[in-house]
GUPALO-203947 format. One record per residue (C-alpha): residue in one letter; x, y, z. Coordinates in steps of 0.5 Angstrom, whole numbers, plus 2048, in hexadecimal, padded with zeros to 3 digits. Example, Ala and Ser with C-alpha at 12.3 -4.5 7.8 and 13.67 -1.06 7.14 Angstrom:
2
a8197F7810/s81B7FE80E/
//
This chain:
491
x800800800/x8038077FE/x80480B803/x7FF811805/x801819805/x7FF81D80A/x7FB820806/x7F681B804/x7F681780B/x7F481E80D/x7EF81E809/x7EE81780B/x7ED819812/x7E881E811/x7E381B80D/x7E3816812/x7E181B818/x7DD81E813/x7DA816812/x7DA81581A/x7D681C81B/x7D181A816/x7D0813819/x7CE816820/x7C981B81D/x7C6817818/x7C580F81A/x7C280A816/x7C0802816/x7C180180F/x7C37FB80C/x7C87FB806/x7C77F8800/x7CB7F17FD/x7CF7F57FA/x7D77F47F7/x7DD7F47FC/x7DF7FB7FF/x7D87FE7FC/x7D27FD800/x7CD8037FE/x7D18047F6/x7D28017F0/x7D88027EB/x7DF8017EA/x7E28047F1/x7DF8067F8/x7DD80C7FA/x7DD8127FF/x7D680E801/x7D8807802/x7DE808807/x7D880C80B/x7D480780A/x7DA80280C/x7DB807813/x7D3806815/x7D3800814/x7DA7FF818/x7D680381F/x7D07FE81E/x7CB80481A/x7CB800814/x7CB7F8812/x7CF7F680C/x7D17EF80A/x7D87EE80C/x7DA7EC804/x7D97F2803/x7DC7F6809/x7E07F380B/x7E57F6806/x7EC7F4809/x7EA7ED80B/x7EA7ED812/x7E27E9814/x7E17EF816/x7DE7F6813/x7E27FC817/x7E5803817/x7EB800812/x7E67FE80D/x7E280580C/x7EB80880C/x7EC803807/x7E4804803/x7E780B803/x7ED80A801/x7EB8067FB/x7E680C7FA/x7EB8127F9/x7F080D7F4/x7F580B7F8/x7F78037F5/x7F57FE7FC/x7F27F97FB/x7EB7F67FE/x7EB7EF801/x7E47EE803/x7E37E7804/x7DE7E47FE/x7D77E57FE/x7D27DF7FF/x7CB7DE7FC/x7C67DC802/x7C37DA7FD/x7C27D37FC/x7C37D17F4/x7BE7D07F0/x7BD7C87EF/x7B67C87EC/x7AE7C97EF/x7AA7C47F3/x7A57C07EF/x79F7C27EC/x7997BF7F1/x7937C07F4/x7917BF7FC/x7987C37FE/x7977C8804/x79C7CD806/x79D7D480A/x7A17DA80A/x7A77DB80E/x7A67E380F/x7AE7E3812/x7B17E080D/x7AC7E2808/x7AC7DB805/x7A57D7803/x7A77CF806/x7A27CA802/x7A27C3805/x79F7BC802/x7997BB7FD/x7997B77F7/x79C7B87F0/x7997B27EB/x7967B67E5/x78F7B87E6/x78E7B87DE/x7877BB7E0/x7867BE7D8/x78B7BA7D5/x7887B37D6/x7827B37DB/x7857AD7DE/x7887AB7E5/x78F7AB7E7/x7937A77EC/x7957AB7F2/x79C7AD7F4/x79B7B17FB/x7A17B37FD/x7A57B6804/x7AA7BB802/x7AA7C1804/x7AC7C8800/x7AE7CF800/x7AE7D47FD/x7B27DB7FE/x7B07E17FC/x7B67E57FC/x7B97E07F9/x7B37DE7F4/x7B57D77F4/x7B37D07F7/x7B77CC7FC/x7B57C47FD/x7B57C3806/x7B97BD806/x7B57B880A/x7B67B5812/x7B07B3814/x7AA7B7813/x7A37B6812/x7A47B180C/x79F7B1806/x7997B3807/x7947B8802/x78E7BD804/x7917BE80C/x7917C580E/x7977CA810/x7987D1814/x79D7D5816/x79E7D581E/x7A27DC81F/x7A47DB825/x7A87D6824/x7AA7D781D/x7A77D081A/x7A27CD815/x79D7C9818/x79A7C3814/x7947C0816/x7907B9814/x7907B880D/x78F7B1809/x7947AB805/x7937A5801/x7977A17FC/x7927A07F7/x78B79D7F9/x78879C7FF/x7867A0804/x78A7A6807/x78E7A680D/x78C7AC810/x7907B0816/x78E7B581B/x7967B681E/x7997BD81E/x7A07BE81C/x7A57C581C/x7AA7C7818/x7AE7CB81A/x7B17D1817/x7B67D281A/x7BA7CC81A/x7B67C8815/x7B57C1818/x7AD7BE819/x7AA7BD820/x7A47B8821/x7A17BC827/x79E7B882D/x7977BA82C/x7917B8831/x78A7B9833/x7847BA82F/x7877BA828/x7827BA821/x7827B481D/x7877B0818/x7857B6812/x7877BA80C/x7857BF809/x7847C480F/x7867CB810/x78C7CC815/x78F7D2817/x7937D681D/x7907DA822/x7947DF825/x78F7E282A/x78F7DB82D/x7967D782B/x7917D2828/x7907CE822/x7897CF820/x7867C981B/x77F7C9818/x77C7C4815/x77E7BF80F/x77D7B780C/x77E7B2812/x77A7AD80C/x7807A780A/x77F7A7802/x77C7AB7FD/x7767A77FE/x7757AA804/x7747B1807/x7747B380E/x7747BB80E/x7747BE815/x7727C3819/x7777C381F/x77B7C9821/x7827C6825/x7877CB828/x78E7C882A/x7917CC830/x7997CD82D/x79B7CE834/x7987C8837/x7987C4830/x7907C1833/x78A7C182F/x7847C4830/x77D7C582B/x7797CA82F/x7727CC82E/x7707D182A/x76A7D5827/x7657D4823/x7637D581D/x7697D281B/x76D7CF814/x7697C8812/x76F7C2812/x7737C380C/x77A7C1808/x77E7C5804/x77D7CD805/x7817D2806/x7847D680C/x7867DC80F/x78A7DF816/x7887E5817/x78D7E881D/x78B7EE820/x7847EB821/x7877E4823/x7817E181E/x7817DC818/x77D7DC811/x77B7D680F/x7787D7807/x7747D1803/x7767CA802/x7727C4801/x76E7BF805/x76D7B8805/x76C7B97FE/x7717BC7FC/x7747B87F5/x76D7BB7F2/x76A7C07F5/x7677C57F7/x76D7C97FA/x76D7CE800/x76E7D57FF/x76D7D9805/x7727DD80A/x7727DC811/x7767DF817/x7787DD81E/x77A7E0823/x7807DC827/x77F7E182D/x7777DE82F/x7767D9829/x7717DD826/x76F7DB81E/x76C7E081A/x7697DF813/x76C7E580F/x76B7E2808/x7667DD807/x7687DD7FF/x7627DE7FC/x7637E67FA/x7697E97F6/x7707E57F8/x7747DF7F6/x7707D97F3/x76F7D37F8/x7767CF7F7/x77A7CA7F9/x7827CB7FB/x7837D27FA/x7897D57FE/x7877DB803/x78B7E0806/x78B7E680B/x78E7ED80A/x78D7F0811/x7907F780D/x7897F680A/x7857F380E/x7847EF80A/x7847E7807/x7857E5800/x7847E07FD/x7867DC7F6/x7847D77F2/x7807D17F3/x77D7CB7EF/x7757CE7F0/x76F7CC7EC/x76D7CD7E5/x7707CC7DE/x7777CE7E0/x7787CB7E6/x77F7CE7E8/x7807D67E9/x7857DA7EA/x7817E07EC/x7837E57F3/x77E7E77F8/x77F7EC7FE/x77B7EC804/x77A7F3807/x7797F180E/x77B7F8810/x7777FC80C/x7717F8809/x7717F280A/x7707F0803/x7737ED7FE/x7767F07F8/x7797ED7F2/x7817F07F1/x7837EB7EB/x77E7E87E7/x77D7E17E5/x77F7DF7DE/x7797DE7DA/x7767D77D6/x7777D97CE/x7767D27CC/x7737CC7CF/x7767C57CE/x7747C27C8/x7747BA7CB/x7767B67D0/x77D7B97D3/x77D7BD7CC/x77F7C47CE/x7817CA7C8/x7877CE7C8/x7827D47CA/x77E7D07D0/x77F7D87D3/x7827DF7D2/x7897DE7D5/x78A7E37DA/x7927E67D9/x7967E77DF/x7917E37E3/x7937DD7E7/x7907D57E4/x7887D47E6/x78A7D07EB/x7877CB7F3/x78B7C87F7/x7927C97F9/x7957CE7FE/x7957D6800/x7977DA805/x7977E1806/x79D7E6809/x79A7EB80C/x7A07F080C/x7A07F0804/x7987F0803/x7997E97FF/x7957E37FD/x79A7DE7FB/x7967D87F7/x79A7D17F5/x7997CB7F1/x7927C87F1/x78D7C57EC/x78C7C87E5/x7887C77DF/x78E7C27DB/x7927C07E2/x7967C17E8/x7997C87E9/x7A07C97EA/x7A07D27EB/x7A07D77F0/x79C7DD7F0/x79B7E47F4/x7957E87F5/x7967EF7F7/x7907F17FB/x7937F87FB/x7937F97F4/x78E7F47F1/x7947F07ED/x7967E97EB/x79E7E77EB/x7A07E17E8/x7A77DF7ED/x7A77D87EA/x7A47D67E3/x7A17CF7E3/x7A47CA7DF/x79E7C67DF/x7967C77E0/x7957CD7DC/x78F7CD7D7/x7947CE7CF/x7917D47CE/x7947D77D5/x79B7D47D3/x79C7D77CC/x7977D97C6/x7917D77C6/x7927D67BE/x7977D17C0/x7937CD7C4/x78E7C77C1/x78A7C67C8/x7887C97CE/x7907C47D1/x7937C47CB/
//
């Protein structure tokens, strides 16, 4: 390193008590971005005057860099050094920067989990990560051929980074094993998915079905079976699960306790795990109430410690008709309210439709669903102004049908008017909302041609779809590419 004149070292000097002054008036928490080595807020050839400043704030604890890039003499820590050698860089004088090599955190990108239906997930608002857990990922070929599949029901755990935009695979060690249509939600206070009930077979027979409780841990990424006790709900699938902060407790309703496609159990029962104790209870609770039900929606709404539960079917759920009306209840005194019954403006009674609560809002969404009619799936979002009118009201329309099928599992290219920037008619599948964002997350699923393998984000702020992962699979021919070049509504 050349030696340094007076001059310069004065001026060195200088700038660094001015820098000092400046860092006593004007604190800050701001976070750098990832930049390159010695040049954590500017991009260039060389640092500047504004880098070492940085590098000297970070230095004394008022800002937060990552040490590949100011750490600039390599010394695993960021101290006045670097911000005198930042500075140095900057004015011209040849010294060289050592900062050790930066490491992604983010994980490589090796490919997405499988298209599949019955999966259930959360979100994880301190990492921001959306987890998906289960389901099963044989090909529906509803459209493609009307026939039946082989089930492939699958126990493998994902999750997908935001920042990064990426899916990772969780390796495995214990954990729930393969099991489709269970429930999960998030338990904040402990930062963990909780997985609940659910269903498995091999190929035929009857199911088994589970009414266990496991954790997965966010922290250090391992499955606990918890040691529940007292008076559980029934072997079941297809209910609802979620968290209630208020009272630290797993809240499930309803569900299908019935073994095998041919028999349908829906209930009605309300069941509460205390988290702190790990005992059941299904307290008693108003009427009138919800009717027995599988496959509805649900919602977690905090500030009224209350859950929303929307339509759903009955004991005749594989024909119809379907429920379509909105009830809500209070956690604190165990009061249902009818606030919808269905039967006036608002989403079409259906099945498997995906629900979600922005508290920003006051509001629950809700997307999707296999609902009653020519065109069974959807792919509309409704919001619930629960803070204001306490109605309905239509945020994105549902696609229209254009032209019916014209015979048996013979579908046109043109069955509706596709809806560009919009997200795969859909049921089923996993959706979670982040609060802090104001974002719908919705995955996978059961489309008109197949299982879907995408990932979209609703902003409810703003009313806009964003397409995070494009599906290789499931999507209607005219969605993926022109519809000239299609020749059915799959192909």
């Amino acid at each position: 390193m050349p030696k340094l004149s007076f001059v310069s070292l004065g001026a060195l000097l200088t700038y660094f008590s001015v820098g000092v002054a400046f860092i006593a008036l004007h604190p800050s928490n701001a976070v750098a971005a990832f930049g390159d080595c010695a040049q954590p807020v500017s991009a260039g050839a060389t640092p500047t005057a504004s880098d070492a400043l940085f590098v000297l704030r970070s230095a004394v604890g008022l800002e937060s860099c990552e040490l590949c890039v100011c750490d600039v003499d390599g010394s695993s820590a960021t101290t006045a050094s670097d911000a005198l050698r930042t500075l140095t860089i900057a004015v011209g004088i040849d010294v060289s920067a050592d900062c050790p090599a930066c490491m992604s955190s983010c994980a490589p990108d090796l490919g997405n989990p499988s298209a599949r239906l019955g999966a259930t997930g959360v979100h994880d608002p301190v990492r921001d990560q959306l987890l998906l857990f289960g389901g099963d990922d044989a090909a529906t070929a509803v459209a493609a051929d009307c026939g039946f599949v082989d089930m492939n029901i699958l126990g493998d755990l994902w999750i997908y980074d935001f920042d990064c935009a990426v899916w990772s695979q969780v390796p495995i060690a214990g954990g729930p094993g393969a099991r489709e249509r269970s429930s999960a939600a998030y338990d904040s206070a402990r930062d963990r998915m909780l997985v609940f009930g659910g269903r498995y077979r091999e190929q035929s027979g009857p199911y088994t079905l589970y009414n266990d409780v496991w954790a997965f841990d966010l922290t250090s990424m391992v499955w606990e079976l918890l040691a529940t006790s007292g008076d559980a709900p029934s072997p079941r699938f297809d209910t609802s699960a979620e968290y209630s902060v208020v009272d630290d407790a797993l809240v499930v309703f309803g569900g299908n306790s019935g073994p095998s496609s041919l028999s349908v159990a829906p209930e009605s029962d309300l069941a509460v795990l205390d988290l702190a104790t790990l005992v059941w209870s299904k307290p008693a609770t108003s009427s009138p109430k919800p009717s027995a039900r599988l496959k509805h929606a649900s919602a977690y709404d905090a500030a009224d410690n209350a859950l929303y539960v929307f339509g759903g079917g009955d004991e005749n759920v594989f024909v119809g008709p379907w429920l379509g009306d909105l009830w809500k209840v209070d956690l604190d005194d165990k009061a249902w309210t009818l606030l919808d019954d269905g039967s006036g403006v608002g989403p079409a009674a259906k099945i498997d439709a995906h629900m979600g609560y922005d508290a920003a809002g006051v509001s629950p969404y809700l997307f999707g669903g296999q609902q009653e009619g020519a065109l069974s799936l959807g792919n509309d979002v409704w919001r619930f102004d629960a803070g204001g009118t306490s109605a309905w009201q239509p945020i994105v329309a549902n696609e229209t049908l254009d032209n019916p099928a014209t015979g048996f599992c013979e579908f046109p290219v043109d069955l509706t008017s596709v809806t560009p920037q919009t997200p795969e008619r859909r049921a089923s599948g996993v959706s979670a909302f982040n609060a802090a964002t104001r974002e719908f997350h919705v995955a996978t699923g059961g489309g008109d041609c197949d299982s879907l393998d995408d990932l979209w984000s609703f902003d409810t702020a703003t009313g806009v779809w964003n397409e995070r992962v494009g599906a290789v699979r499931g999507e209607v021919c005219a969605r993926a590419m022109p519809a000239a070049q299609c020749s059915a509504l799959c192909e």
